[in-house]
Chimera marker file (.cmm) of the C-alpha trace (Angstrom):
<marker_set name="trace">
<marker id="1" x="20.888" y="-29.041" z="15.075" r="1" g="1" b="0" radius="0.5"/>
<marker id="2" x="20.320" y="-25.729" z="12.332" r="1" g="1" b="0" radius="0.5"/>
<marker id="3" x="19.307" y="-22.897" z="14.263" r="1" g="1" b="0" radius="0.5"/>
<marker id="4" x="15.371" y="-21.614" z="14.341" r="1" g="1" b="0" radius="0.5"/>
<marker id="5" x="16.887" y="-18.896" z="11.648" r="1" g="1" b="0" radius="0.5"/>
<marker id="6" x="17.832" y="-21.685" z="8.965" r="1" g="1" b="0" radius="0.5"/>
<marker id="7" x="15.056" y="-24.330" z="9.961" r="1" g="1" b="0" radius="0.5"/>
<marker id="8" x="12.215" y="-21.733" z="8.431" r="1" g="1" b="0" radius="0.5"/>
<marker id="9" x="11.320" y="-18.718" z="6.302" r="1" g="1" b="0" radius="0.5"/>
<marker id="10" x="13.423" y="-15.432" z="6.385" r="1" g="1" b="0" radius="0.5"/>
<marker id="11" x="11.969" y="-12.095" z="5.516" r="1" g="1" b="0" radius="0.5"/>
<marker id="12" x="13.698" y="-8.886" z="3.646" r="1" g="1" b="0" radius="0.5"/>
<marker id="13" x="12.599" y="-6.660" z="6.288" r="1" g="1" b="0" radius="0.5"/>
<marker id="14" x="13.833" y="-3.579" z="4.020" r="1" g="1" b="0" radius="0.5"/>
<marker id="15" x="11.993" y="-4.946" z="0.671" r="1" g="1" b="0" radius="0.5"/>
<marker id="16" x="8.326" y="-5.153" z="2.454" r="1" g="1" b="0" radius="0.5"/>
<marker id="17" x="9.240" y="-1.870" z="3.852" r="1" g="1" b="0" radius="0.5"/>
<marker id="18" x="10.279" y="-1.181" z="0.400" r="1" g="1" b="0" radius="0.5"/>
<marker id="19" x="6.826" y="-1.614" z="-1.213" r="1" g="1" b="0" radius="0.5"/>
<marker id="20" x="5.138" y="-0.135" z="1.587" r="1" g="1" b="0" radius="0.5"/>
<marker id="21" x="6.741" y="3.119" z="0.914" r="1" g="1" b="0" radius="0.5"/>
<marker id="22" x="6.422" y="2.309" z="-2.734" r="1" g="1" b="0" radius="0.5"/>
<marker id="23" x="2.361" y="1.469" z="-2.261" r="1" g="1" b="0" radius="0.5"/>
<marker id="24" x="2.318" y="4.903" z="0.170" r="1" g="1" b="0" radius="0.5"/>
<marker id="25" x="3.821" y="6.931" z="-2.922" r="1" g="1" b="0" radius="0.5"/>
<marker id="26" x="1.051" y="5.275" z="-4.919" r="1" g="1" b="0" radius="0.5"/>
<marker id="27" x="-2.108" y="5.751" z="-3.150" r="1" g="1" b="0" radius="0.5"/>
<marker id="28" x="-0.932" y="9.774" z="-1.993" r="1" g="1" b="0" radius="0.5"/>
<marker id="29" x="-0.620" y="10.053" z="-6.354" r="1" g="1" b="0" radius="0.5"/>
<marker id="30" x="-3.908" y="8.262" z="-7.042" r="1" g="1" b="0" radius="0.5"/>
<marker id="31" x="-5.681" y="10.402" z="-3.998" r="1" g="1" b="0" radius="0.5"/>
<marker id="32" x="-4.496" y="13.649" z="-5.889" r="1" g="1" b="0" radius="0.5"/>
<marker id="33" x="-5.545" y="11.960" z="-9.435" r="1" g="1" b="0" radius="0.5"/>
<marker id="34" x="-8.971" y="11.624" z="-8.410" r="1" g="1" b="0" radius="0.5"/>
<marker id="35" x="-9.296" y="14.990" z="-6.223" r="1" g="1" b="0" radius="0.5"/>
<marker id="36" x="-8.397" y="16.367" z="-9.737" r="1" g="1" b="0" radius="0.5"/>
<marker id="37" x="-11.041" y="14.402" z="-11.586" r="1" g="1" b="0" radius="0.5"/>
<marker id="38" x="-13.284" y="15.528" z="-9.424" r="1" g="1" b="0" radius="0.5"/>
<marker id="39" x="-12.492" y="19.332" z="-10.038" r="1" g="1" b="0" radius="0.5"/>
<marker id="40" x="-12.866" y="18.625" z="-13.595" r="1" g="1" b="0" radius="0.5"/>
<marker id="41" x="-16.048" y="17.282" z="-13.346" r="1" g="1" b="0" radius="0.5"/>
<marker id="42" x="-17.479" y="20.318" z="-11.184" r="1" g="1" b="0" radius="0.5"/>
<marker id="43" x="-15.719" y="22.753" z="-13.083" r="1" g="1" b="0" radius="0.5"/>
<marker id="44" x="-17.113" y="21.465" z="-16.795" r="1" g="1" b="0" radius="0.5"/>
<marker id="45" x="-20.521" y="21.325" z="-15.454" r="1" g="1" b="0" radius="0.5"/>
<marker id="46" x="-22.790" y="19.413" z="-17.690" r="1" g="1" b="0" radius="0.5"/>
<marker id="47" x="-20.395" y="19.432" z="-21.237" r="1" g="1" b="0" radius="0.5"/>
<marker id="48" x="-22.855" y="16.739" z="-22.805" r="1" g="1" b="0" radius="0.5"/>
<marker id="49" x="-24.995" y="19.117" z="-25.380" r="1" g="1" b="0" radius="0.5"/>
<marker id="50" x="-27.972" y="19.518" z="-25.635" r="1" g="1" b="0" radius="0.5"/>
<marker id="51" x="-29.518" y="16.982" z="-28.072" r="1" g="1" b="0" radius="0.5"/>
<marker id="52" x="-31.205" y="14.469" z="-27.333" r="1" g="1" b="0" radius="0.5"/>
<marker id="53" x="-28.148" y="11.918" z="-26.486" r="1" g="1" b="0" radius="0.5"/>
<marker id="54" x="-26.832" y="14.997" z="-24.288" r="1" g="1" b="0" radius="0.5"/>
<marker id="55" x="-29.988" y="15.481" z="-22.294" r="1" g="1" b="0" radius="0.5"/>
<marker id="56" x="-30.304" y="11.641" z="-21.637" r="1" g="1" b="0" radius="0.5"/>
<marker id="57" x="-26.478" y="11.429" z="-20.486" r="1" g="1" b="0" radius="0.5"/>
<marker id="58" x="-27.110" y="14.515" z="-18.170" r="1" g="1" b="0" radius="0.5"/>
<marker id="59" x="-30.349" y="11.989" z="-16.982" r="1" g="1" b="0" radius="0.5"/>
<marker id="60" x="-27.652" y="9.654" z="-15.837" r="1" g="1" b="0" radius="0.5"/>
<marker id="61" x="-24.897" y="11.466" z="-15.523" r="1" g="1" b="0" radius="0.5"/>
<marker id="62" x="-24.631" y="11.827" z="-11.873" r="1" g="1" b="0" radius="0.5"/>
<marker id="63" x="-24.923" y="7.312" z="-11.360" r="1" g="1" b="0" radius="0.5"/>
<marker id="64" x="-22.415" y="7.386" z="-13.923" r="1" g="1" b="0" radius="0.5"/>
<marker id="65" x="-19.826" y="9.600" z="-11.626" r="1" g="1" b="0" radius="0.5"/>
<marker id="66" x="-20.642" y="8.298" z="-8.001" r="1" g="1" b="0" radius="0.5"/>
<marker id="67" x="-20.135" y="4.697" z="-9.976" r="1" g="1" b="0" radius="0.5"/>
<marker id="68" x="-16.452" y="6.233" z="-11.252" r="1" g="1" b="0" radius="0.5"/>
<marker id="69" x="-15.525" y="7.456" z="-7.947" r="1" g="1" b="0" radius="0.5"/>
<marker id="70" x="-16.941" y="4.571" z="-6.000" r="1" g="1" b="0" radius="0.5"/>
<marker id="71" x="-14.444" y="2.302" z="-7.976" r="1" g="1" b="0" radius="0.5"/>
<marker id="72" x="-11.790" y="4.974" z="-8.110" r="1" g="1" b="0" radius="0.5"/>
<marker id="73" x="-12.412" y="4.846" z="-4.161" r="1" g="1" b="0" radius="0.5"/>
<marker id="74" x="-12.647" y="0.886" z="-3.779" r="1" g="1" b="0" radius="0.5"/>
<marker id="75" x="-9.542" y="0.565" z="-5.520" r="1" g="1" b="0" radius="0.5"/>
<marker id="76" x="-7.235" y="3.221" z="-3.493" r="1" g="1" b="0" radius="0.5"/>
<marker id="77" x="-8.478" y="1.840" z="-0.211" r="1" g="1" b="0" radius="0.5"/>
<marker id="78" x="-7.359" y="-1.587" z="-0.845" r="1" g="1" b="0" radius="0.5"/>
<marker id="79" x="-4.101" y="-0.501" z="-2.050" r="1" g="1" b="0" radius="0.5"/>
<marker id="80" x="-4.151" y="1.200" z="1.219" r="1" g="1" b="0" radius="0.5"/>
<marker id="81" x="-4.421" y="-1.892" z="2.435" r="1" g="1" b="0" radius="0.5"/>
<marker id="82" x="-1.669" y="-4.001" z="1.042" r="1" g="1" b="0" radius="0.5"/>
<marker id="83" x="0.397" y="-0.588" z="2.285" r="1" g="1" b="0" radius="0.5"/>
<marker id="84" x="-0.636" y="-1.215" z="5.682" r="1" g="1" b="0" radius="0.5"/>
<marker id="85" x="-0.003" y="-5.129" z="5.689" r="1" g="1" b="0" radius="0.5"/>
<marker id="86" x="3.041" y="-4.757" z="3.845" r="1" g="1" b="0" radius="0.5"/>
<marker id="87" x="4.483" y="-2.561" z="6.475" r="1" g="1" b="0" radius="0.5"/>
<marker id="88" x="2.868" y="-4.220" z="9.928" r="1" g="1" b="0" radius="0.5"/>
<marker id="89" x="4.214" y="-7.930" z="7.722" r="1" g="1" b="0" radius="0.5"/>
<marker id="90" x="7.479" y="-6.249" z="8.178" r="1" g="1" b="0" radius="0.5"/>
<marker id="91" x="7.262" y="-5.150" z="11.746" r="1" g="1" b="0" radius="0.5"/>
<marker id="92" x="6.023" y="-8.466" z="12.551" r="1" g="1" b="0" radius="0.5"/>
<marker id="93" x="9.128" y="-10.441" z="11.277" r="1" g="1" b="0" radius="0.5"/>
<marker id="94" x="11.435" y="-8.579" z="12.445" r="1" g="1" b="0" radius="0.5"/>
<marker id="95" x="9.564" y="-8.187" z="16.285" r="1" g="1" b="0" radius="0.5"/>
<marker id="96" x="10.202" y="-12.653" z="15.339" r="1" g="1" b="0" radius="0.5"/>
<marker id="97" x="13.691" y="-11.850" z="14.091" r="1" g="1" b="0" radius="0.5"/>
<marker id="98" x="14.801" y="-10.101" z="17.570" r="1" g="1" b="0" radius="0.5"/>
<marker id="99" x="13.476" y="-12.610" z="19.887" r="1" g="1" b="0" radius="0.5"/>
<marker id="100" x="16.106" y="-15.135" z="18.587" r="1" g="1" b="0" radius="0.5"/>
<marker id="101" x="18.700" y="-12.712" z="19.229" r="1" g="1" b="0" radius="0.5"/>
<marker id="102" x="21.038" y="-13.390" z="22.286" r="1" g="1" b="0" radius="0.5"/>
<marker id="103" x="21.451" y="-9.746" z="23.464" r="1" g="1" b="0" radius="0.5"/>
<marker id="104" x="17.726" y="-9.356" z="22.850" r="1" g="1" b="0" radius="0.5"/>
<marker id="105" x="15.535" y="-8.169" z="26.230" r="1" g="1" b="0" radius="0.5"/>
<marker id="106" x="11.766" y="-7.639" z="26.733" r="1" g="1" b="0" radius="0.5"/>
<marker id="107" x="11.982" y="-4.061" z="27.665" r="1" g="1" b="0" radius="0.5"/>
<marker id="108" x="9.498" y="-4.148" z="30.725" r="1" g="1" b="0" radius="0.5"/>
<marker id="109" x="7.121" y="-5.694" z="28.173" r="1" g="1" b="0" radius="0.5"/>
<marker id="110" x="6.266" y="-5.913" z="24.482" r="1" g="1" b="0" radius="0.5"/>
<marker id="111" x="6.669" y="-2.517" z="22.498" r="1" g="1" b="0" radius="0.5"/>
<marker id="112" x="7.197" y="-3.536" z="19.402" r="1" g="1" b="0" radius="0.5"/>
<marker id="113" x="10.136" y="-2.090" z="17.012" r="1" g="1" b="0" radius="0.5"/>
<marker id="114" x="9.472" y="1.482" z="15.560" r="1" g="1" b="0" radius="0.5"/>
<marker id="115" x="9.104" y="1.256" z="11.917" r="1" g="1" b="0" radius="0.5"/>
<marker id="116" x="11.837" y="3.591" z="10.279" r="1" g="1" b="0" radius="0.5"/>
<marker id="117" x="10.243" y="4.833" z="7.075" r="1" g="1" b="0" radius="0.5"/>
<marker id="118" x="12.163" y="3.215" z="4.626" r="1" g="1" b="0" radius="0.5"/>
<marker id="119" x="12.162" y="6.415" z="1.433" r="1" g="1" b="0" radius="0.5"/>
<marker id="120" x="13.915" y="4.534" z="-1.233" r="1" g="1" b="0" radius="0.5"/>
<marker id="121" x="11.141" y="4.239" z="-3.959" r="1" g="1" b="0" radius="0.5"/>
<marker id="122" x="13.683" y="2.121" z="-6.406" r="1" g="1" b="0" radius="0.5"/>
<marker id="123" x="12.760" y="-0.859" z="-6.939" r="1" g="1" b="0" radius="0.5"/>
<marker id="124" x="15.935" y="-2.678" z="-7.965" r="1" g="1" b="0" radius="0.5"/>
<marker id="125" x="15.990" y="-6.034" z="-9.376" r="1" g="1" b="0" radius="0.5"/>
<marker id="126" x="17.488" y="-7.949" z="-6.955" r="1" g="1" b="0" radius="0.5"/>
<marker id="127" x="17.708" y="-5.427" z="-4.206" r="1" g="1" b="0" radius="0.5"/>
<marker id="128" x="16.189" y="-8.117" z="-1.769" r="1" g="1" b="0" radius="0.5"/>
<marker id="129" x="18.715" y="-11.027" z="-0.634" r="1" g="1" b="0" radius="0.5"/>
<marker id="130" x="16.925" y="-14.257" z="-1.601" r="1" g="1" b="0" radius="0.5"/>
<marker id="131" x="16.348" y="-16.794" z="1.262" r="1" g="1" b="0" radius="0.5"/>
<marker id="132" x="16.122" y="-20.255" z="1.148" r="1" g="1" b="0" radius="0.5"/>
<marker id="133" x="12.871" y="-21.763" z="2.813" r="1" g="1" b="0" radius="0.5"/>
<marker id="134" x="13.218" y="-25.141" z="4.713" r="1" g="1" b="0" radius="0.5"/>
<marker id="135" x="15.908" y="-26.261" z="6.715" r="1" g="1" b="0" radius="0.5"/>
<link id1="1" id2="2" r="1" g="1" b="0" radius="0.2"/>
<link id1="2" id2="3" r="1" g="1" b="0" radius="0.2"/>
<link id1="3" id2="4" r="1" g="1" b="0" radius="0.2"/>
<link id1="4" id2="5" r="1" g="1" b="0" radius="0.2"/>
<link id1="5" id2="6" r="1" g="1" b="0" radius="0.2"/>
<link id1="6" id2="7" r="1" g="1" b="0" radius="0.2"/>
<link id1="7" id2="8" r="1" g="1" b="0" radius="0.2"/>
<link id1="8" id2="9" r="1" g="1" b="0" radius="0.2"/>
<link id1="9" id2="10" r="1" g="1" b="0" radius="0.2"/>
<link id1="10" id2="11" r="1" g="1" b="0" radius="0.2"/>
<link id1="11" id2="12" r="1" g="1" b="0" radius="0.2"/>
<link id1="12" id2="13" r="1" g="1" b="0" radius="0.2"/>
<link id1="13" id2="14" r="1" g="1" b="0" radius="0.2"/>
<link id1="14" id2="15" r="1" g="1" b="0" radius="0.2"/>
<link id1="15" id2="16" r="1" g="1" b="0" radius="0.2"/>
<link id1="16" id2="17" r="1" g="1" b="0" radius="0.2"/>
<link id1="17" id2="18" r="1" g="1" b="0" radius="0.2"/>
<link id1="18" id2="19" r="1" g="1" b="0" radius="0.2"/>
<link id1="19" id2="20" r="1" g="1" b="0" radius="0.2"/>
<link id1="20" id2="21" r="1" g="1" b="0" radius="0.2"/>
<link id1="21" id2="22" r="1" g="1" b="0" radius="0.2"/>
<link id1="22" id2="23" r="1" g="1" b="0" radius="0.2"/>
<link id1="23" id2="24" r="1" g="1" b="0" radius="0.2"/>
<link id1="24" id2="25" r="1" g="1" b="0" radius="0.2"/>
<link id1="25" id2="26" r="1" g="1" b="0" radius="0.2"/>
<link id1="26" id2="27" r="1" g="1" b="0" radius="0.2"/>
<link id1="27" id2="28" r="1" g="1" b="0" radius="0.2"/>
<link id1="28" id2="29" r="1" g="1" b="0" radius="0.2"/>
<link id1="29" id2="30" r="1" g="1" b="0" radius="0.2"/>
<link id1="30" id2="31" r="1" g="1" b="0" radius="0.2"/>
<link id1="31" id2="32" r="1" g="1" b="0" radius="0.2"/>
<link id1="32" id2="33" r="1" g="1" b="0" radius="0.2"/>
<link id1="33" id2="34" r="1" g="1" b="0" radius="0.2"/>
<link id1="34" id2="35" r="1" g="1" b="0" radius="0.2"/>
<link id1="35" id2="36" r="1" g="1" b="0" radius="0.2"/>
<link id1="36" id2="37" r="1" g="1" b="0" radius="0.2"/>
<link id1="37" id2="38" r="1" g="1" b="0" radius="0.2"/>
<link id1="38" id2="39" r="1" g="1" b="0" radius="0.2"/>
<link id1="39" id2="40" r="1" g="1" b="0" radius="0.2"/>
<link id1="40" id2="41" r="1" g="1" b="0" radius="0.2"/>
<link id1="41" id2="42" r="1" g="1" b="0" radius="0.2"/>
<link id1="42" id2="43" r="1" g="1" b="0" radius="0.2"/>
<link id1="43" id2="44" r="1" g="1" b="0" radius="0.2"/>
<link id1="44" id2="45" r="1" g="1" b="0" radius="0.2"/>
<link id1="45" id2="46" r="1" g="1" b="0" radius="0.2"/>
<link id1="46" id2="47" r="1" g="1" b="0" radius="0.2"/>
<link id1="47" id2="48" r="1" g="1" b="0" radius="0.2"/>
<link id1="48" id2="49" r="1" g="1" b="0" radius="0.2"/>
<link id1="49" id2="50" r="1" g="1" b="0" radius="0.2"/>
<link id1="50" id2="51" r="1" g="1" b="0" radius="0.2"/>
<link id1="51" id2="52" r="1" g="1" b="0" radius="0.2"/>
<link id1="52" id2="53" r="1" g="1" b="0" radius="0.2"/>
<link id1="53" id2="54" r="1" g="1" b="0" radius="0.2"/>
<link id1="54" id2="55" r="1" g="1" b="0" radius="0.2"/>
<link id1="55" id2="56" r="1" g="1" b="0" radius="0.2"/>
<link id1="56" id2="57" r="1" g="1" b="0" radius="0.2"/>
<link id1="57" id2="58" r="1" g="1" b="0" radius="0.2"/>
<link id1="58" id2="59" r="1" g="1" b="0" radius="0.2"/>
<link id1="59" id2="60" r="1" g="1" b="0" radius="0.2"/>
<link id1="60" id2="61" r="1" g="1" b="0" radius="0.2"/>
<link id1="61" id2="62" r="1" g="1" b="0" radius="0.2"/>
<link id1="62" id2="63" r="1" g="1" b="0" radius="0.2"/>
<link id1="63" id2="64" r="1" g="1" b="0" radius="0.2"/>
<link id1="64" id2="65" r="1" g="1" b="0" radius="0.2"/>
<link id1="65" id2="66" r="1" g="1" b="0" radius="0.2"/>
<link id1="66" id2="67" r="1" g="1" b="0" radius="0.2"/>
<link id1="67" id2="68" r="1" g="1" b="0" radius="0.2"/>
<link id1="68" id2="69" r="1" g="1" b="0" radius="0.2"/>
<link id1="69" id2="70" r="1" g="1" b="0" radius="0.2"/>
<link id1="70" id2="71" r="1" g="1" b="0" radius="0.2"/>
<link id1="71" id2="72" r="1" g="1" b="0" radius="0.2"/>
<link id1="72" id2="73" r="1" g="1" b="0" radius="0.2"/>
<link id1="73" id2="74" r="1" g="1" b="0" radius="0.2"/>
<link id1="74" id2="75" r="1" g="1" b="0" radius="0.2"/>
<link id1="75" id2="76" r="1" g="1" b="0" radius="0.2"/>
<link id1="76" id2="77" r="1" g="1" b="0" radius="0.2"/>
<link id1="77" id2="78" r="1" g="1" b="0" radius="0.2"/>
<link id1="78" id2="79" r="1" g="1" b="0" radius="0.2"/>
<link id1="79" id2="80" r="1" g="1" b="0" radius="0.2"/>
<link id1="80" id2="81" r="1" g="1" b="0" radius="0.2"/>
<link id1="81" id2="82" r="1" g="1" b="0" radius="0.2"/>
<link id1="82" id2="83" r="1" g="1" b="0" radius="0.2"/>
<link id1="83" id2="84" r="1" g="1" b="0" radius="0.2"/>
<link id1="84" id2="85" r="1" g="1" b="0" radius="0.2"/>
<link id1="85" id2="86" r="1" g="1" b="0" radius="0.2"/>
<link id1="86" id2="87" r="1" g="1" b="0" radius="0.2"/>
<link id1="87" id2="88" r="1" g="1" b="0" radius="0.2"/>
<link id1="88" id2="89" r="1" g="1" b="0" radius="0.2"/>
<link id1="89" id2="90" r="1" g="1" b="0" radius="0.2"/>
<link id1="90" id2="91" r="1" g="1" b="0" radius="0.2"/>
<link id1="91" id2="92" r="1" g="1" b="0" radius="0.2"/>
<link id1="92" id2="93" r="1" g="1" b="0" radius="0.2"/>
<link id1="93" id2="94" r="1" g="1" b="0" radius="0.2"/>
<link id1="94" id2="95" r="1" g="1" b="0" radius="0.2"/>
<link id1="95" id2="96" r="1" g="1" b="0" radius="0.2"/>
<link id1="96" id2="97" r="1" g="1" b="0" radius="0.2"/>
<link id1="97" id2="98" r="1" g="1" b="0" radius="0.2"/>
<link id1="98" id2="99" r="1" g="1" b="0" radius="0.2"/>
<link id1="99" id2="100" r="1" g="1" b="0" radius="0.2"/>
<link id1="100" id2="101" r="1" g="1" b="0" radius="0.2"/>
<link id1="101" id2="102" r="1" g="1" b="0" radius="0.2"/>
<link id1="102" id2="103" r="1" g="1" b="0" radius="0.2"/>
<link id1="103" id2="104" r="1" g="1" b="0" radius="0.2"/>
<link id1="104" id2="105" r="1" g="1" b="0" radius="0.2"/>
<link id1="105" id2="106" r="1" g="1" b="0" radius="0.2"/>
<link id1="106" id2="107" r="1" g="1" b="0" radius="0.2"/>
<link id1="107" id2="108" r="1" g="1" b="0" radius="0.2"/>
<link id1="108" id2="109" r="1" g="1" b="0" radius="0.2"/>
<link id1="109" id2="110" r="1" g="1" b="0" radius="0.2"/>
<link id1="110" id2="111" r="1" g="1" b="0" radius="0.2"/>
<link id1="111" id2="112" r="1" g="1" b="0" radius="0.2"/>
<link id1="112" id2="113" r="1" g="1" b="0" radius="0.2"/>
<link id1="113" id2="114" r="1" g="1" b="0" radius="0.2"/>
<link id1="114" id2="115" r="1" g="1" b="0" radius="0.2"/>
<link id1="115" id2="116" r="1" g="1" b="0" radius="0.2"/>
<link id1="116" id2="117" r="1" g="1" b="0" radius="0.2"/>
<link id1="117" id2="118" r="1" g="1" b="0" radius="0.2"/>
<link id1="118" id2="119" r="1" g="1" b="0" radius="0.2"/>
<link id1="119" id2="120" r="1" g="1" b="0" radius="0.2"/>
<link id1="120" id2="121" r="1" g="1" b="0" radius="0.2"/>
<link id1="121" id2="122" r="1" g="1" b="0" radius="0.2"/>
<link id1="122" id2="123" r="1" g="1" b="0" radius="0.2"/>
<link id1="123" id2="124" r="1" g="1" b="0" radius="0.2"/>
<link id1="124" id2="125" r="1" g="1" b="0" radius="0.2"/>
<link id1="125" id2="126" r="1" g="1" b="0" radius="0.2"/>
<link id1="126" id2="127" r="1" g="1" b="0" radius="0.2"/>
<link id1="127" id2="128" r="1" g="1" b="0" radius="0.2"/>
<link id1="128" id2="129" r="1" g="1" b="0" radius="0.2"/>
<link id1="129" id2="130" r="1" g="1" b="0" radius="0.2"/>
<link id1="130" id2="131" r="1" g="1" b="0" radius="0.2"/>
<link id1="131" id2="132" r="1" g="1" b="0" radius="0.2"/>
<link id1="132" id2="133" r="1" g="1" b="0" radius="0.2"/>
<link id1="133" id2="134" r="1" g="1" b="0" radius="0.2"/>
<link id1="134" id2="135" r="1" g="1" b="0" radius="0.2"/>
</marker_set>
């Protein structure tokens, strides 16, 4: 009989930790992108004119921002997100991984691994080692 390792799914522990660093990197850039629009914004004051089109953009101007923020925001909190699940994803398999090792001992109860922040931002084709799924 195939051990549990070959009868299932295997995970690239380093490649989800990978694009969690990668996704980290991301959201830290778009944070500092959009504290940057916002200093714009506040600096420039109302740049619109003022004609008629100018005053009626000034009118709306302030929807029109908290709208471009409020996306700006949505969208940096769910890559957030997939930052977190990539990285817990990867503590997760690997926590799996160890328990079907023979040397492996609950340390007076479940700790967990420590995640080891994985810098490499490269994301090489073929970095990850393909696994084969079934067994």
């Amino acid at each position: 009989m195939d051990s549990a390792r070959a009868q299932g799914y295997q995970a690239s522990f380093s490649g989800l930790r990978r694009r969690s660093s990668q996704a980290d990197f991301t959201t830290t850039f778009l944070w500092d992108l959009r504290d940057r629009l916002a200093d714009t914004f506040y600096q420039e004051g109302n740049p619109l004119g003022d004609d008629q089109y100018g005053v009626e953009l000034e009118r709306n101007r302030y929807k029109i921002e908290d709208s471009v923020f409020g996306a700006f925001d949505s969208y940096i909190q769910g890559l957030q997100y997939l930052r977190d699940g990539l990285g817990d994803n990867a503590r997760n398999y690997q926590d799996a991984e160890d328990i079907w090792d023979p040397g492996y001992e609950v340390p007076g109860g479940y700790e967990g691994t420590q995640d080891i922040p994985d810098v490499s931002l490269n994301d090489v084709a073929g970095a990850d080692p393909p696994y084969p799924q079934g067994g």
